[in-house]
Each structure stands twice: as C-alpha cells, then as structure tokens.
ROFIDREN-210724 format. One record per atom (N, C-alpha, C): z negated, x negated, y negated. Coordinates in steps of 0.02 Angstrom, whole numbers, padded with zeros to 5 digits, always signed. Each point is the difference from the previous one (the first is absolute). Example, Ala and Ser with C-alpha at 12.3 -4.5 7.8 and 13.67 -1.06 7.14 Angstrom:
BEGIN
-00390-00660+00284/+00000+00045-00059/+00000-00045-00060/+00036+00018-00053/-00003-00042-00059/-00037+00039-00055/
END
This chain:
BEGIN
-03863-03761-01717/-00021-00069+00001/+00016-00032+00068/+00005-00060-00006/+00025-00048+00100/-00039+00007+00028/+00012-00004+00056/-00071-00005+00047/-00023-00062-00002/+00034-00038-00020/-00021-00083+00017/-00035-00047-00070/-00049-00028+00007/-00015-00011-00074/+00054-00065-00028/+00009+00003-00065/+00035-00060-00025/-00049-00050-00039/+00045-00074+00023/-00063-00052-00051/+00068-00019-00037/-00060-00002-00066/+00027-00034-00056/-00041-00056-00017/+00056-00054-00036/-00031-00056-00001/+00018-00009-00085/-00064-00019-00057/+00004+00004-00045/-00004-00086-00030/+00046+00014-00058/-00003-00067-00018/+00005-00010-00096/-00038-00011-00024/-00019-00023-00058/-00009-00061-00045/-00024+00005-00081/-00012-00048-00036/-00067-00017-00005/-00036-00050+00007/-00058-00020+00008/-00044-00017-00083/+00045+00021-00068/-00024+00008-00050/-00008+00047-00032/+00045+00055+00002/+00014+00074-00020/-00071+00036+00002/-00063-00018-00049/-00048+00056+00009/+00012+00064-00018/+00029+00003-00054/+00014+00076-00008/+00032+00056+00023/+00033-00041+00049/+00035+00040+00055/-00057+00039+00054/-00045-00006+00026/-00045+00002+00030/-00005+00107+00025/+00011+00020-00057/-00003+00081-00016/+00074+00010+00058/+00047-00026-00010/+00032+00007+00046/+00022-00027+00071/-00040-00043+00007/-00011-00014+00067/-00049+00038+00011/-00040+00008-00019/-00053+00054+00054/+00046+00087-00004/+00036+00011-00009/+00042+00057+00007/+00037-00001+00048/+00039-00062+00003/+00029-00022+00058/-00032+00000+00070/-00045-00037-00029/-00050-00007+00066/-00033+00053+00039/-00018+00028-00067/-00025+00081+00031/+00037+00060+00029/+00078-00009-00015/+00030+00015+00022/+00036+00006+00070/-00013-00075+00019/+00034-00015+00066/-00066+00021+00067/-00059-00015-00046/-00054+00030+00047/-00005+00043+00001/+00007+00039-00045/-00008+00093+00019/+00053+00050+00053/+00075-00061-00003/+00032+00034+00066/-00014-00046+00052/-00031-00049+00012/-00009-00032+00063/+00031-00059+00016/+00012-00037-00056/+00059-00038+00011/-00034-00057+00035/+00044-00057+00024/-00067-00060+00011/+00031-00041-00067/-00069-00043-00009/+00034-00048-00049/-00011-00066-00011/+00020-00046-00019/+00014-00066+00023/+00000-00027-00066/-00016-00042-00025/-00002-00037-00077/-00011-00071+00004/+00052-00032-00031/-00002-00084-00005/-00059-00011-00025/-00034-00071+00025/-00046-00011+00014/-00036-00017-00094/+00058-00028-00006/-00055-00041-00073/+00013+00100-00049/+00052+00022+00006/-00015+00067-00031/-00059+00043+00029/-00014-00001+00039/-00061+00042+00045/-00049-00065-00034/-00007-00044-00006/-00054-00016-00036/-00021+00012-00061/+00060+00005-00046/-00002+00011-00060/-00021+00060-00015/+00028+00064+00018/-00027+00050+00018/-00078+00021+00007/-00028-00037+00068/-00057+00008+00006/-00045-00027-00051/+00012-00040-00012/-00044-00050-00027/+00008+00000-00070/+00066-00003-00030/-00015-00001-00078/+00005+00090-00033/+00038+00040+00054/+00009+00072-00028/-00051+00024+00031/-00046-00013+00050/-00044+00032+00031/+00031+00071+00031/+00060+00008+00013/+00032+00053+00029/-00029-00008+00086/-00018+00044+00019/-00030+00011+00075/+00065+00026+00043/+00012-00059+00034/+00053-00016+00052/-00018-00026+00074/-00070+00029+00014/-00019-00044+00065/+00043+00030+00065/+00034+00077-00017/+00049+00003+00074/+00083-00034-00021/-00006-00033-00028/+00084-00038+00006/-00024-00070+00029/+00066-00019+00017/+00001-00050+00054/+00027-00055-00048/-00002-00045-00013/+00037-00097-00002/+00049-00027+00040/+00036-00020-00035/+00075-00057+00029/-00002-00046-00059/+00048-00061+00029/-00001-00046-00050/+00068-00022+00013/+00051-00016-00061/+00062-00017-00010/+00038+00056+00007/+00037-00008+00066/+00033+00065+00048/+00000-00003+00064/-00074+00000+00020/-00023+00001+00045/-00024+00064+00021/+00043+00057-00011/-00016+00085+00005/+00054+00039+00038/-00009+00067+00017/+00040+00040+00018/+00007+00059-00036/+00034+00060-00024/-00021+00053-00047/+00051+00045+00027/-00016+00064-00023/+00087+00034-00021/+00019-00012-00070/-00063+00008-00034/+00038-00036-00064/-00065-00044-00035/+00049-00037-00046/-00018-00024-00053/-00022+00015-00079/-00063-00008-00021/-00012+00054-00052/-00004-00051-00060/+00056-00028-00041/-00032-00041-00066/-00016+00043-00042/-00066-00048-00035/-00050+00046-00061/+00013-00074-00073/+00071+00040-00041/-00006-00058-00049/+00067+00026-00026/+00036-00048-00035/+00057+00014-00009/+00059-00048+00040/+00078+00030-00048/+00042-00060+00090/-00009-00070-00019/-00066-00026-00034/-00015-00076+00029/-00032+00009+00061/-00043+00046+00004/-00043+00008+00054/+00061+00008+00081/+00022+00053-00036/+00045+00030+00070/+00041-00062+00016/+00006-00050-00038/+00051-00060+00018/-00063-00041+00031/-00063+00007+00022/-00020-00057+00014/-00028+00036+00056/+00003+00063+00015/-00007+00045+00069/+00064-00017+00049/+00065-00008-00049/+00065-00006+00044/+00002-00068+00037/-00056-00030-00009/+00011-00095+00008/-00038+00018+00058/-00046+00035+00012/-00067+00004+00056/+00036+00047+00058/+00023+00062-00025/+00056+00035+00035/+00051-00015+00044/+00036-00056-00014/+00054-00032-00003/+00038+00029+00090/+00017-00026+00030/+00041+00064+00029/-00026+00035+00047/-00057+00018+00013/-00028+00041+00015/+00039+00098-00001/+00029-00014-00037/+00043+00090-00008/-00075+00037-00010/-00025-00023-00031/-00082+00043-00021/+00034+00027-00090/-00001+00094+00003/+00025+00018-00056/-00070-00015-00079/+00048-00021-00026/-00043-00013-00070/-00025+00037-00061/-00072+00047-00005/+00008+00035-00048/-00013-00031-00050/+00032+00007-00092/-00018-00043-00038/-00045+00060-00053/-00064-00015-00002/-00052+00039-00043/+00001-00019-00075/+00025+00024-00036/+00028-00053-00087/-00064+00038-00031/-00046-00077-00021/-00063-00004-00055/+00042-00063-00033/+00042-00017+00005/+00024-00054-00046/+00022+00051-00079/+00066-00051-00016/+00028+00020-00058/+00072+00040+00034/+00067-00043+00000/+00058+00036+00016/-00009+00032+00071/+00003-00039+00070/+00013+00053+00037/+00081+00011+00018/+00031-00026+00004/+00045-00006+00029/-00007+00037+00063/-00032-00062+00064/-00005+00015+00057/-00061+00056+00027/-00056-00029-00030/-00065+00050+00011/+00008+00048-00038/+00037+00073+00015/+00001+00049-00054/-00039+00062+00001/-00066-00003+00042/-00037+00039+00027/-00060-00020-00002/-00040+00055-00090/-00034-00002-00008/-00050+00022+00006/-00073-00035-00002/-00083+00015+00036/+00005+00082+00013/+00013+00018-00063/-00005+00088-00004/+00039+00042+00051/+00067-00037+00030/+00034+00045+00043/+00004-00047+00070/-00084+00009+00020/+00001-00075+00048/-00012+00069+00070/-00037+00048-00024/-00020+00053+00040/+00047+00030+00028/+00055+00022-00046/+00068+00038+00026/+00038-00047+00033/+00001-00084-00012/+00041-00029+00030/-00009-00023+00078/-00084+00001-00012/-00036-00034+00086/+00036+00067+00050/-00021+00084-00025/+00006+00025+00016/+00103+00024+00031/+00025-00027-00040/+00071+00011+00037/+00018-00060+00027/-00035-00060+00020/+00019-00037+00038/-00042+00009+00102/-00070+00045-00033/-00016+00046+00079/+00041+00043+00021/+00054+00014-00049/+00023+00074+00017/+00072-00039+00018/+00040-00048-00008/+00039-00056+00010/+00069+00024-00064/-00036+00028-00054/+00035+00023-00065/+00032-00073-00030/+00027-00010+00016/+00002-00082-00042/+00066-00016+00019/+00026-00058-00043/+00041-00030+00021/+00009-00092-00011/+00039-00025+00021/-00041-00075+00020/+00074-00033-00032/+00010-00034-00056/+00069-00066-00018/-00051-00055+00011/+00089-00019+00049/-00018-00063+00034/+00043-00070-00075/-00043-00049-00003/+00039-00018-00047/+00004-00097+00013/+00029-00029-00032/+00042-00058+00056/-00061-00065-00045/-00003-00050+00028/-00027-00056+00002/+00042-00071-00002/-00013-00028-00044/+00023-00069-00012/-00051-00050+00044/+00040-00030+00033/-00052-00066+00040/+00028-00068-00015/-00032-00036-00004/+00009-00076-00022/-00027-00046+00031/+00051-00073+00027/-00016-00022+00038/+00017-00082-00047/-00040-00042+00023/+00028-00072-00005/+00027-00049+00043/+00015-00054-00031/+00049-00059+00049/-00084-00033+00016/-00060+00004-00053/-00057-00039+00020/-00053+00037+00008/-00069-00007+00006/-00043+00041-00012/+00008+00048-00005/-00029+00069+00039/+00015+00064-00025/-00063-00001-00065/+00013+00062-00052/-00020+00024-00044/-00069+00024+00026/-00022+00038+00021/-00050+00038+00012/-00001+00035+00089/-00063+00032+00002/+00034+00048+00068/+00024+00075+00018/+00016-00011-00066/+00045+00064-00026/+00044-00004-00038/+00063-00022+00002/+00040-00017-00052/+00047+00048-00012/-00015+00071+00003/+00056+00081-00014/-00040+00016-00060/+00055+00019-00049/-00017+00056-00063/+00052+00067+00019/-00058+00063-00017/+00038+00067-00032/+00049-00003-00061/-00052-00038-00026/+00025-00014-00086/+00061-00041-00006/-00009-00067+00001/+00031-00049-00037/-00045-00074+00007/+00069-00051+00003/-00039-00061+00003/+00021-00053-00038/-00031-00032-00035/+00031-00020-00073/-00035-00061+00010/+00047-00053-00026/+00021-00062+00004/-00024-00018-00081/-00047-00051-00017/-00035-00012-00045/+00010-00070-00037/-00027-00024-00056/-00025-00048-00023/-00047+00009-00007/-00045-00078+00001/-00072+00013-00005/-00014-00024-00056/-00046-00054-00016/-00058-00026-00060/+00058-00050-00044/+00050+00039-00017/+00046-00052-00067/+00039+00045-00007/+00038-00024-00071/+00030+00061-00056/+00058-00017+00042/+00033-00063+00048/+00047-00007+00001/+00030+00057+00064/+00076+00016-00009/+00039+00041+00064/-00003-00022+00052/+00028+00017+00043/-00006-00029+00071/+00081+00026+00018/+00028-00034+00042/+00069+00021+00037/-00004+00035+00063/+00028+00048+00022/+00004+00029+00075/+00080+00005-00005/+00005-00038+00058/+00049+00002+00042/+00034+00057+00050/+00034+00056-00030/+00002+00050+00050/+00078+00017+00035/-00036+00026+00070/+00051-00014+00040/+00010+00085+00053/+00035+00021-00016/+00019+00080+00058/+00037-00019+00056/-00044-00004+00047/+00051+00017+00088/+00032-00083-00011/-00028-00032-00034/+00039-00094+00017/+00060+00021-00054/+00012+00032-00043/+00033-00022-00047/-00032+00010-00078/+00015-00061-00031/-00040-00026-00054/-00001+00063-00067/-00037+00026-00018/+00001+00047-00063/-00007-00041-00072/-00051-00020-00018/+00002-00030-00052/-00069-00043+00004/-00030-00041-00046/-00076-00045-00023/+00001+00047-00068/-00058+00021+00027/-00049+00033-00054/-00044-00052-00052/+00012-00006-00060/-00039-00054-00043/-00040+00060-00044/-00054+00020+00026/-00071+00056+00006/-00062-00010-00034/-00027+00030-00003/-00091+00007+00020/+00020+00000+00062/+00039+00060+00039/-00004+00041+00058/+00036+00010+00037/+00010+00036+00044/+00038+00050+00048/-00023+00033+00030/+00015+00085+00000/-00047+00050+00040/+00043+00025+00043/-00008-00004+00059/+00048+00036+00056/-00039+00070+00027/+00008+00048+00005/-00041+00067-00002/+00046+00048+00033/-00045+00050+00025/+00023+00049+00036/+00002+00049-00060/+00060+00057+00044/-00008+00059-00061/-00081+00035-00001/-00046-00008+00017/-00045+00017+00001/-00035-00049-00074/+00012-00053+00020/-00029-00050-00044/+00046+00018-00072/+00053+00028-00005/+00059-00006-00049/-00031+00010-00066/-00048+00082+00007/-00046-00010-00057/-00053-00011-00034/-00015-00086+00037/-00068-00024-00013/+00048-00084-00042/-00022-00047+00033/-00006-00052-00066/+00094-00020+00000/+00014+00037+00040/+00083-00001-00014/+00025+00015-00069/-00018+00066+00021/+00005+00063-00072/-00028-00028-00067/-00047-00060+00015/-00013-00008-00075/+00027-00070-00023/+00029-00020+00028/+00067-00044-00006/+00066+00010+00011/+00011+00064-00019/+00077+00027-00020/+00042+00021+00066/-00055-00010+00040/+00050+00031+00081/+00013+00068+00003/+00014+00024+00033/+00033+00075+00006/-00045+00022+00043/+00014+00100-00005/-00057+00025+00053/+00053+00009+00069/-00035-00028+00051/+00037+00037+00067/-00030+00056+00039/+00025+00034+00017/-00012+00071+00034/-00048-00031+00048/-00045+00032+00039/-00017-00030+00062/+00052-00018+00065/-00017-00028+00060/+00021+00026+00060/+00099-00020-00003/+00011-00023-00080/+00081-00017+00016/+00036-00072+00019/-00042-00020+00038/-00007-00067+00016/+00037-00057-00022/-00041-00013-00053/+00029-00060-00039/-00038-00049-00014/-00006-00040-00020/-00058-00053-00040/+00053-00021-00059/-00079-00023-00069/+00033-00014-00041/-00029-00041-00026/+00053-00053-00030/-00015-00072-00041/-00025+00009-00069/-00051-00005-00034/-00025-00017-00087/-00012-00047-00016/+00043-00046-00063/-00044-00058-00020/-00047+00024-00046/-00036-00055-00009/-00072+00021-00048/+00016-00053-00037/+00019+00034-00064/-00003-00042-00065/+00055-00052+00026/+00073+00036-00007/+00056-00066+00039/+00011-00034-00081/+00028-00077+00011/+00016-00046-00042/+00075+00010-00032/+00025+00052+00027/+00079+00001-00002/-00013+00103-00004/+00029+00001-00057/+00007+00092-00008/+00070+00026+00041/+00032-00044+00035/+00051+00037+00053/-00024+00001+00069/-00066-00009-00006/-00040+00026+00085/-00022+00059-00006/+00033+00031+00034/-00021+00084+00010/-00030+00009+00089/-00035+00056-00013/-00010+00024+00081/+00058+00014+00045/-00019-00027+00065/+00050+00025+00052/-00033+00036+00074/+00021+00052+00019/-00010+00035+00078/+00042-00011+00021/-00033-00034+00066/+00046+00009+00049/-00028+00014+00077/+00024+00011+00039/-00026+00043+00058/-00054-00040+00043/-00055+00035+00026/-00047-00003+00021/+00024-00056+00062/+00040-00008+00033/+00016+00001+00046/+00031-00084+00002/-00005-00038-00062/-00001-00069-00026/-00051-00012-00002/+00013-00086+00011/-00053-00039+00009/+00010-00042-00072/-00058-00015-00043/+00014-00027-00052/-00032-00070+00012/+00022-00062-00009/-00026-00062-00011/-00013-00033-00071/-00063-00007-00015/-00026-00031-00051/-00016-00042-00007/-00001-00087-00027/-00006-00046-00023/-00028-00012-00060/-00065-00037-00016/-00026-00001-00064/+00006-00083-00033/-00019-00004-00040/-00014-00073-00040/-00027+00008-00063/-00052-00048+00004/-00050+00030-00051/-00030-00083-00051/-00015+00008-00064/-00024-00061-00041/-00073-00023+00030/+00002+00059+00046/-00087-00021+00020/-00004+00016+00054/+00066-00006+00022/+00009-00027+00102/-00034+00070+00044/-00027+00052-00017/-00053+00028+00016/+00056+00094-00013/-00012+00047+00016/-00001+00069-00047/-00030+00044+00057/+00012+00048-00033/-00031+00069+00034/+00028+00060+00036/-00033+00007+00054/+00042+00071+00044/-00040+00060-00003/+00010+00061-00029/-00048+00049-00013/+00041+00053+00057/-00063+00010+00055/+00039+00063+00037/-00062+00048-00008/+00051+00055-00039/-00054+00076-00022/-00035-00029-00040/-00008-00046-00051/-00048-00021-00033/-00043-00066+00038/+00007-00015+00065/-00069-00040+00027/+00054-00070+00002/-00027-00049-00063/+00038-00043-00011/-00022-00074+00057/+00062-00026+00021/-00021-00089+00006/+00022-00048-00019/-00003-00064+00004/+00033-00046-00042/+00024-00038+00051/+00077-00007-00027/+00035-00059+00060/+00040-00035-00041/-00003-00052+00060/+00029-00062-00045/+00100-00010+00027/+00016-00018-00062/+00059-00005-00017/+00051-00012+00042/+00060+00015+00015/+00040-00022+00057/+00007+00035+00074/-00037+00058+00004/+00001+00048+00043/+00052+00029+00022/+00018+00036+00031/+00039+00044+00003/-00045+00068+00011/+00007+00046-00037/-00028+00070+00026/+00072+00061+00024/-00023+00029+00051/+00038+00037+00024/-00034+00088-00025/+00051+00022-00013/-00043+00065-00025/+00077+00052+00050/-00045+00070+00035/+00049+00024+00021/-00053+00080+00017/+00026+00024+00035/-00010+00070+00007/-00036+00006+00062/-00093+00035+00003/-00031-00008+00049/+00032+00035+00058/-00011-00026+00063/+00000+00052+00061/-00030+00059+00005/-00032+00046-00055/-00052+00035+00008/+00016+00033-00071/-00030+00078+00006/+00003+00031-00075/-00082+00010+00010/-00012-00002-00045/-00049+00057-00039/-00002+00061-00021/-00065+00038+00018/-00005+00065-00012/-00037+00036-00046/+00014+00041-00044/-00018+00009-00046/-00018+00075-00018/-00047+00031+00010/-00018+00090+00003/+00024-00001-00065/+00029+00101-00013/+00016+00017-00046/-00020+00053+00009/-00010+00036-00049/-00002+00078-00003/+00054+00025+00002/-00002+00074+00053/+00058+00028-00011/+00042+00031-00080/-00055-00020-00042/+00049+00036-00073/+00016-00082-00026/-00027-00054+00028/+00042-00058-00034/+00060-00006-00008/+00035-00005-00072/+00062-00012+00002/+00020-00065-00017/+00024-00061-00009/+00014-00064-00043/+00002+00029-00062/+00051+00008-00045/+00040+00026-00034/-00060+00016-00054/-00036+00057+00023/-00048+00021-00023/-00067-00039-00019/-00004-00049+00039/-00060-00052+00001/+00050-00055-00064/+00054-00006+00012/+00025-00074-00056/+00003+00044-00060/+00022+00071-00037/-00011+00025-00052/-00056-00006-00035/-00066+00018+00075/-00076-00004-00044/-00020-00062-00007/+00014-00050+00042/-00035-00059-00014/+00042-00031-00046/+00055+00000-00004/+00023-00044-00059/+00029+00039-00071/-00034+00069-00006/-00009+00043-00045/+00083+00017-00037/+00045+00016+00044/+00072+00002+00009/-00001+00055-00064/+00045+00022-00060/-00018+00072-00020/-00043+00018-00041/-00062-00055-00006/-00063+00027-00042/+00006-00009-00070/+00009+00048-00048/+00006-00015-00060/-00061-00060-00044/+00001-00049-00002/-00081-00021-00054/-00007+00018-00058/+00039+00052-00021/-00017+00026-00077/-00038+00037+00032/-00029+00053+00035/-00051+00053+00024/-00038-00031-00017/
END
C-alpha cells in the first residue's frame, strides 16, 4: 500500500435510491484503506439526509472547487459525463462506477469496487486519455463550461418545423443541413446519440470528430469524420428564431444567427481502466455483437 493517503472525490445522482447498497460499499471501502474523501455537496446531502448513509468523516466541495487523485462517479456514463464537466482540466483520473444501464464509459461494477480501489493503491491501473470538443461563440458564451466528452448536438426546439445549419470546415463551406439536428461528437461520444442516428462507431483516441444529422430532410446526407484538428463553423436559422445547444446533454437555448465554433479542447481527459479492459470486448458486450436471440 503508499505511504501517502489518496483523496477521492465522489460524485453522484441525487435521485437513484436504490442505489444506496452500493454506495455504502464504496464508501466503506475507501474508509477501510484510509482514503480521504470528498463528496459534492448537494450528493453528500442526499446521502445523509435522504439515504441516512453515515458520512460525517468526508469532506464538501461545490462545482469544481476540489483537488483529488481521482475522481469516483457512482451512476452510469450520464453520471461520468457530468463528473467530466466538474473535472474539466484538472488531469484528475476518472473512475466510472456503472449502476446505470449500458456503461460504455463506467465499466466498473459496485461488486468489483474492492479489487479495483485496491489496484489503483497498488498503481495497477491504467489511465485513456480521451479528447474534448469545446465550443465557442461570436456572442454570449453558452455556459461556464462549454467542453463535451460526448458530443454536442445542435437542436430544434418547441415546433415540428426543421431548422437549417450552415456548416463550414477550416473556412471552407461543407454543406446546410435542413435537420431536426446536427451532432458533432468525439469518438468517445461515437456510440451514444450519434450511433442512434446512423453514425458509425469510432475507435477511441483516433482523432477525429464526427458530423450526424438527426432526422436529415434529404436521404443523401450521410455522416462525415474529419480530423480533430478542424475547426467547424456552424450557423443556424430557425421558424422560431430561437434552437438548442446540448453539450453532454446540459442543454441551452440560443438565438438564431450565431456563429458557433466547435473545435478540439486544449486538454484531454482521463479516464481509469482496468488492466483486463479491452474496447473490443466492452463493444461485443454492450451492444450484444454475436448473441443468438433464439436462446
């Protein structure tokens, strides 16, 4: 074991009661080797107060206002995507604890939380760093966090009608998207709301980003990658002057005539793995590659 103690800083869903059996495993876990521990504030409330889980030696932060060696999400990768926003470049490694459903990113579950705390004292582990989309405007910024792991998708809001995006690579013109959408996503994001609009899977780490329309008006719009390392310009116009920017899911509404700049953060993200993680092996099980359904 280190000589030095490690803090972990835990971060959760504030509705998940039934999860509760496995947070106190967790929890009991990190206290029985000594760890220090640190828990966002409205989750350390929730905790105390609606799970009655007894947490009086962990400590409070609020936003990302913390320091750790790592990061512990308790949820699935919605959760771990809303740890990566608080994270943000900090180089604080991310474990993802999967009580969700798929699991993609969080593939390390309650039950093998003991063997995993334990080879990250022992420094058994290994850490993919994985790339970030950041987005900027000509007006108003978006939020005070405007990077996704995932993907950031360009919306219509409250009418049946399309909306146009104007898209543009490195200052030369690609095409106007006549949409619901447009999802620009990292290969990380490739198989989340990409994938279920006909995008392709990308490997991790091969630095690309990739274009999806959502529900295009024209069946000769297909997906396109192209390298991380472009800057994409987007232009919207909308029947209701207004649409939507979803980064990782945390949506806002801007009004029409923008320019958004979407490009590749200064910063990766880090992401713990077990040493028997393979990809390959994780996209077979989760997207059940092979499985007969006559069984």
């Amino acid at each position: 074991m280190p000589s030095t103690t490690l803090t972990f800083a835990l971060f959760g869903n504030v509705y998940q009661h039934e999860k509760s059996a496995a947070v106190r495993q967790v929890l009991a876990c990190l206290q029985e080797r000594g760890a220090r521990i640190l828990i966002e504030e409205e989750y350390y409330d929730f905790l105390s107060c609606s799970e009655l889980i007894n947490i009086a030696d962990a400590e409070t932060f609020t936003g990302s206002q913390f320091e750790a060696d790592f990061a512990i999400s308790m949820g699935g990768d919605g959760t771990l995507l809303k740890t990566a926003s608080q994270v943000r470049e900090k180089q604080i490694p991310i474990l993802g604890v999967n009580m969700g459903r798929l699991g993609f990113l969080a593939d390390v579950s309650a039950g093998d939380i003991e063997q995993t705390v334990d080879a990250l004292l022992k420094g058994d582990y290994s850490v993919e760093s994985r790339a970030v989309i950041r987005v900027e405007t000509d007006g108003e910024p978006i939020d005070d966090y405007a990077c996704a792991l995932n993907d950031v998708a360009i919306l219509k809001r409250d009418t049946a009608s399309m909306i146009s995006i104007r898209a543009s690579i490195d200052g030369d013109y690609l095409t106007t998207y006549q949409a619901d959408g447009l999802i620009v996503s990292t290969p990380t994001g490739s198989t989340a709301y990409s994938l279920s609009n006909g995008g392709p899977i990308i490997v991790p780490r091969t630095g690309v980003m990739l274009l999806t329309a959502v529900a295009p008006h024209s069946l000769n719009v297909r997906p396109i990658v192209i390298p991380d390392s472009s800057t994409i310009e987007l232009t919207v116009s909308s029947r209701s002057h207004t649409f939507l920017v979803a980064i990782d899911g945390r949506s806002s509404k801007m009004p029409e005539g923008i320019t958004l700049r979407l490009s590749r953060a200064p910063y990766m993200l880090k992401v713990v793995k077990r040493p028997d993680s393979r990809y390959f092996s994780t996209l077979r099980e989760k997207l059940m590659w092979g499985a007969d359904g006559r069984k």
